[in-house]
N, CA, C and O atoms as a MOPAC input file, in Angstrom:
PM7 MOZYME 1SCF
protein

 N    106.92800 1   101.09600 1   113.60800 1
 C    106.15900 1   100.73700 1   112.45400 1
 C    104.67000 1   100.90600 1   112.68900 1
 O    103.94100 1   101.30900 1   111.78200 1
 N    104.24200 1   100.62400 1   113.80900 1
 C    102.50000 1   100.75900 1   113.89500 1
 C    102.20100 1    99.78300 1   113.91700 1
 O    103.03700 1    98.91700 1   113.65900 1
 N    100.56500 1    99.34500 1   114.30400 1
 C     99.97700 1    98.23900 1   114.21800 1
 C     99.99600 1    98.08200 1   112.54700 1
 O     99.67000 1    99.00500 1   111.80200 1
 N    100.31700 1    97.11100 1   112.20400 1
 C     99.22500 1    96.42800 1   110.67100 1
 C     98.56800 1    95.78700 1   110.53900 1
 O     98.89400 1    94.72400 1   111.06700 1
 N     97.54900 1    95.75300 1   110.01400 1
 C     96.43000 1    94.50500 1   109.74400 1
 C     96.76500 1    93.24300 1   109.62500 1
 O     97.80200 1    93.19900 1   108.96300 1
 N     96.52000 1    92.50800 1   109.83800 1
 C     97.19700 1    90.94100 1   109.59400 1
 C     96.38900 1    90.77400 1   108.16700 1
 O     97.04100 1    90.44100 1   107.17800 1
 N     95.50900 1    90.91600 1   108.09900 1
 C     95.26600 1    91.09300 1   106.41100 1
 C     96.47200 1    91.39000 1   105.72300 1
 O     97.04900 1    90.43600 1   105.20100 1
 N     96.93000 1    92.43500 1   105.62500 1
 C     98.40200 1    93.15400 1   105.01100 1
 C     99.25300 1    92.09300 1   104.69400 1
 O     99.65900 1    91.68400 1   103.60600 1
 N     99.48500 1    91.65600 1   106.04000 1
 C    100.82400 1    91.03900 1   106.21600 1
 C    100.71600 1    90.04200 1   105.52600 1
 O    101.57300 1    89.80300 1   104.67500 1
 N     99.53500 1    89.13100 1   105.73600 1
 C     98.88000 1    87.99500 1   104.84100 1
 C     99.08200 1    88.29700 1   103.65300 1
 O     99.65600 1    87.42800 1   102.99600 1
 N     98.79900 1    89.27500 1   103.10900 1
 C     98.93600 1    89.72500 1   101.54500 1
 C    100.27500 1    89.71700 1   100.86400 1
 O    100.60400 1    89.48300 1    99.70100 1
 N    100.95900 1    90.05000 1   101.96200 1
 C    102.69200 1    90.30800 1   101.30400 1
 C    102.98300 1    88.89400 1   101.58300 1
 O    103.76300 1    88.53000 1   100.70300 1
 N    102.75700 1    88.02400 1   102.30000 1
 C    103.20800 1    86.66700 1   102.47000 1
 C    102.44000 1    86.34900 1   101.35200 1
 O    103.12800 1    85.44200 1   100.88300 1
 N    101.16800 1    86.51100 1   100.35000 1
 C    101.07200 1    85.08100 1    99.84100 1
 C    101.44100 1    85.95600 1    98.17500 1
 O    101.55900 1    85.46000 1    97.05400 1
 N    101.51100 1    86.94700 1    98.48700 1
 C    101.39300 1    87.38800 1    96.46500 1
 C    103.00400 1    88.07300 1    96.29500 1
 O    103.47900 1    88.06800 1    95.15900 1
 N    103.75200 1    88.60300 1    97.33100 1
 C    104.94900 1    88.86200 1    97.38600 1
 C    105.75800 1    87.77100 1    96.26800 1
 O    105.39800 1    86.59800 1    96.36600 1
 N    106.77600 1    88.07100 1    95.26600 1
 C    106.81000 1    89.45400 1    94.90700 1
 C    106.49800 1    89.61200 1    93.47000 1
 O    107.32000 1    89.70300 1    92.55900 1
 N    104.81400 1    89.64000 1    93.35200 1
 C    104.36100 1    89.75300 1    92.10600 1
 C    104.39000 1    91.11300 1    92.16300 1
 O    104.56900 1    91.72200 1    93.21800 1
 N    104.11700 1    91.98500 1    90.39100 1
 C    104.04300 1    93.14800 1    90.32600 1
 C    102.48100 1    93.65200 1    90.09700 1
 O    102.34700 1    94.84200 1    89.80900 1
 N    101.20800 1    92.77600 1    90.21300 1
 C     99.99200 1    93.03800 1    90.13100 1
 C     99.40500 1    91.87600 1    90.59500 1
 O     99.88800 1    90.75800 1    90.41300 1
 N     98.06100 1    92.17500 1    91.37200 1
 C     97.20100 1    91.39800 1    91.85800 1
 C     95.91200 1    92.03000 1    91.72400 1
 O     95.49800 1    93.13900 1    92.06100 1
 N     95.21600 1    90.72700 1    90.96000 1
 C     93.79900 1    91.31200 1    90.26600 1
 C     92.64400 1    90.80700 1    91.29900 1
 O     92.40500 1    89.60200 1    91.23200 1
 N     92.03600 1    91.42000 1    92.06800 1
 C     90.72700 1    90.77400 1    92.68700 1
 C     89.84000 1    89.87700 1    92.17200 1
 O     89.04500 1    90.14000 1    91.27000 1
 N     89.97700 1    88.60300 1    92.83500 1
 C     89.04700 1    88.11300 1    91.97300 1
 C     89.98000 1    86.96500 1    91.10800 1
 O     89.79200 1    85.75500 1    91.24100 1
 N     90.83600 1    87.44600 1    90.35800 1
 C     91.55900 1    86.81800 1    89.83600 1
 C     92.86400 1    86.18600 1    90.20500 1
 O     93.02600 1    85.03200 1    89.80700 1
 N     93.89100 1    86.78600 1    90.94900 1
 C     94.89600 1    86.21300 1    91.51000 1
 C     95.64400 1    87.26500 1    91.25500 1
 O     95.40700 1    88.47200 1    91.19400 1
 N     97.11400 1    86.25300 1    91.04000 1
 C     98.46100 1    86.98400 1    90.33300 1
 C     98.23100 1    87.25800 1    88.69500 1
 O     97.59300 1    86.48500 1    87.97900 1
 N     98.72500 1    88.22400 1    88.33100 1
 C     98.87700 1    88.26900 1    86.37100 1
 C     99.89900 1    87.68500 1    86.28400 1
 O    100.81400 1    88.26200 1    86.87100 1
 N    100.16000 1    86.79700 1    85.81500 1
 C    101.35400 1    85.72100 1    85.73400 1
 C    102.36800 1    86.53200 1    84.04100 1
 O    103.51500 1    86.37900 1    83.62300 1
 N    100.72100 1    87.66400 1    83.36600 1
 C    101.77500 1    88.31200 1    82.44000 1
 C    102.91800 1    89.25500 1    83.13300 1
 O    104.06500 1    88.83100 1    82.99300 1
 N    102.82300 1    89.99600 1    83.57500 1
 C    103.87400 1    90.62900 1    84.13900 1
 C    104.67400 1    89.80400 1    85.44100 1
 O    105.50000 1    90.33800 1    86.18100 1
 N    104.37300 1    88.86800 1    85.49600 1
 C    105.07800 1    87.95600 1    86.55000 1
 C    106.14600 1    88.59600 1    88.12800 1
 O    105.70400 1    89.38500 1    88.96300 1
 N    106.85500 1    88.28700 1    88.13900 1
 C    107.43500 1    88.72900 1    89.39800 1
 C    108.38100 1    89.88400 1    89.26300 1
 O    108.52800 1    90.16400 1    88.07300 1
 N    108.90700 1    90.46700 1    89.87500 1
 C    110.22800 1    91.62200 1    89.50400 1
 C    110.77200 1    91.61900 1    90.88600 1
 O    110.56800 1    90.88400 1    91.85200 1
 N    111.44900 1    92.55500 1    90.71400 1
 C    112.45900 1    93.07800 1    91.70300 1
 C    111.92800 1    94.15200 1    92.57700 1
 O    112.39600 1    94.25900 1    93.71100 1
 N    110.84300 1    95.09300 1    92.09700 1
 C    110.78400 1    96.53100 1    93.28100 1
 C    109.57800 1    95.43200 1    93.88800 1
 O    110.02000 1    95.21900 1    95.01700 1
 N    108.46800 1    94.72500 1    93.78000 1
 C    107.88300 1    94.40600 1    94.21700 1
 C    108.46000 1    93.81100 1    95.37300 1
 O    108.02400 1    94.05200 1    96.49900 1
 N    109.77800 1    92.75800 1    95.07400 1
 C    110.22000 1    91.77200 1    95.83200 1
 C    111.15300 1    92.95900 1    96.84000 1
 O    111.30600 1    92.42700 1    97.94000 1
 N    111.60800 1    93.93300 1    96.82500 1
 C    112.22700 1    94.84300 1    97.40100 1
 C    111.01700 1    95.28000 1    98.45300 1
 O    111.08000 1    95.01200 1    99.65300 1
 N    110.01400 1    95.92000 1    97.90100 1
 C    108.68400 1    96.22100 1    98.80500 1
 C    108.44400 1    94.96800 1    99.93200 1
 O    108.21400 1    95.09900 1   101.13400 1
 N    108.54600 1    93.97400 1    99.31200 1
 C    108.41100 1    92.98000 1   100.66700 1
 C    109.06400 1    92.74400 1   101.71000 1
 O    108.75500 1    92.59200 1   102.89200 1
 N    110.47600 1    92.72400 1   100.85600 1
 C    111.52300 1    92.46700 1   101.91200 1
 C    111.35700 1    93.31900 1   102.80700 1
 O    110.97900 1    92.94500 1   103.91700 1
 N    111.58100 1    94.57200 1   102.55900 1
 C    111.60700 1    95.77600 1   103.81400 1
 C    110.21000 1    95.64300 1   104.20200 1
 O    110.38400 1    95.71800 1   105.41900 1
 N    109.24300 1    95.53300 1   104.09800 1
 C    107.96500 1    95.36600 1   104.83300 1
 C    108.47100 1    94.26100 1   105.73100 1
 O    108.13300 1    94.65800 1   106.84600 1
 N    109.18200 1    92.92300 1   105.91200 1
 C    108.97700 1    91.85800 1   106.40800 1
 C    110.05300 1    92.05900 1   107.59700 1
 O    110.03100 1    91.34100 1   108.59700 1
 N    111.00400 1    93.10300 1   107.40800 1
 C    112.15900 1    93.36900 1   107.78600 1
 C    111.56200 1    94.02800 1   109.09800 1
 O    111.55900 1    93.55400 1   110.23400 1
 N    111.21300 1    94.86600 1   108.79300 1
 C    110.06500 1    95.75600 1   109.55500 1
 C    109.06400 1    95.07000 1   110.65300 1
 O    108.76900 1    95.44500 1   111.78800 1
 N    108.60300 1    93.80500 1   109.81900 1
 C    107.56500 1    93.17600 1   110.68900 1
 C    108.14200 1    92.27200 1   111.54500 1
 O    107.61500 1    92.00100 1   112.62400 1
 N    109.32300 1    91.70400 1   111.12000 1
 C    110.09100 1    90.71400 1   111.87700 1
 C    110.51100 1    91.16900 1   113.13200 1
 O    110.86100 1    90.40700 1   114.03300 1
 N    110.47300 1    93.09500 1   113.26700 1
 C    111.36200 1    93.32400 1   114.18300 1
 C    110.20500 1    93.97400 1   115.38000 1
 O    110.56800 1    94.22400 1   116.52900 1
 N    108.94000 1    94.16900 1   114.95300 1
 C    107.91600 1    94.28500 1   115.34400 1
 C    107.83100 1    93.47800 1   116.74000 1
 O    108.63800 1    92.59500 1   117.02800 1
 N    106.83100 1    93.85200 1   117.52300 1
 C    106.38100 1    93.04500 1   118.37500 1
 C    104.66900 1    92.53400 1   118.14300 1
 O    103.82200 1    92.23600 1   118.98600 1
 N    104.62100 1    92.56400 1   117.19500 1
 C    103.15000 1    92.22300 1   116.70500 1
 C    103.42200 1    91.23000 1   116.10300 1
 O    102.62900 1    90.30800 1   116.29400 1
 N    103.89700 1    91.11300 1   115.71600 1
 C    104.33500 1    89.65000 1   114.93300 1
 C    105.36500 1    88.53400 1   115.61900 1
 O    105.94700 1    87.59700 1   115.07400 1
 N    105.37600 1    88.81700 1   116.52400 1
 C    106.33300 1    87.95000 1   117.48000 1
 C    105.62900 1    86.53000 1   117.31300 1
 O    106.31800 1    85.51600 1   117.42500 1
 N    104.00700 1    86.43000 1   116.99700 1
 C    103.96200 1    84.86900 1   117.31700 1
 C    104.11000 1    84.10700 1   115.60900 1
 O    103.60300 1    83.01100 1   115.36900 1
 N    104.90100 1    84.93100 1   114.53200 1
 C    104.89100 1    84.91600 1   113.16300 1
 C    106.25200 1    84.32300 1   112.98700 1
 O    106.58700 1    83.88200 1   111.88700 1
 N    107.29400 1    84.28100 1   114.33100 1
 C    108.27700 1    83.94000 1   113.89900 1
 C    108.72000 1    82.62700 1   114.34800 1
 O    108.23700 1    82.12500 1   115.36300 1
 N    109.94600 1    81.81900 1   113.39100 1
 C    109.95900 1    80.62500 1   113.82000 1
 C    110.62700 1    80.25700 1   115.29100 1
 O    111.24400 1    81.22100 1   115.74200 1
 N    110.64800 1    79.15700 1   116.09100 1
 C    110.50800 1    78.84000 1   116.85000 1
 C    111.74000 1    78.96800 1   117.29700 1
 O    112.09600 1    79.14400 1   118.46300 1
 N    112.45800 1    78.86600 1   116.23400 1
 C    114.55200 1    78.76300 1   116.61700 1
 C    115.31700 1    79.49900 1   115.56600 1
 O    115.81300 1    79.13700 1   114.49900 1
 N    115.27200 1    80.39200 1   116.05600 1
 C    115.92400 1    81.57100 1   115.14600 1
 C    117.81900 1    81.77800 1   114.39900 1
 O    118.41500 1    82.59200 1   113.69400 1
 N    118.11000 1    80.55200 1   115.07200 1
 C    119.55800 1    80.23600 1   115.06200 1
 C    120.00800 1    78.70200 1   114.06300 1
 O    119.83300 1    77.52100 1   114.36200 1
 N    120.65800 1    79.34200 1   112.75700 1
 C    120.46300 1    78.40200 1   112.03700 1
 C    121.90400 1    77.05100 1   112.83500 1
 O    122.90300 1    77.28200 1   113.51700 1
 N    121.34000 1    75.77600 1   112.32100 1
 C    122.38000 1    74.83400 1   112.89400 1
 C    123.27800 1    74.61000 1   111.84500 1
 O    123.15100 1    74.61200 1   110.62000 1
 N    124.35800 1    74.38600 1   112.72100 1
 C    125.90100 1    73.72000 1   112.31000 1
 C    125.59000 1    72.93400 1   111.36400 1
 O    124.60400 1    72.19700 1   111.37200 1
 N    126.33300 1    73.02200 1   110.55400 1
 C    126.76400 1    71.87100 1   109.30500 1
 C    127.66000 1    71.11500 1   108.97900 1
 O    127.55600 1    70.44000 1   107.95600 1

């Protein structure tokens, strides 16, 4: 995958998965969330999870517990 900016990554973590983000302004809450956006993230995160740049991004215990 390459290095990415932690800017980036920051970006897909906080506006993920809107379909526009206005500078300045935020999210457009008119066109609200969708699906290719939320698709764009996932595989970006998929990607970053498997990264070694982001190793200190992930949680501490990766193994969900018994129920």
């Amino acid at each position: 995958m390459g290095t990415v900016p932690q800017a980036y990554f920051s970006f897909i973590m906080d506006y993920a998965p809107y379909f526009h983000y206005i500078p300045g302004t935020g999210v457009d809450t008119e066109w609200g969330r969708g699906p290719a956006p939320a698709a764009h993230a996932i595989d970006f995160l998929n990607e970053a999870y498997q990264s070694p740049q982001f190793e200190s991004e992930k949680p501490s215990s990766t193994s969900p517990t018994a129920a």
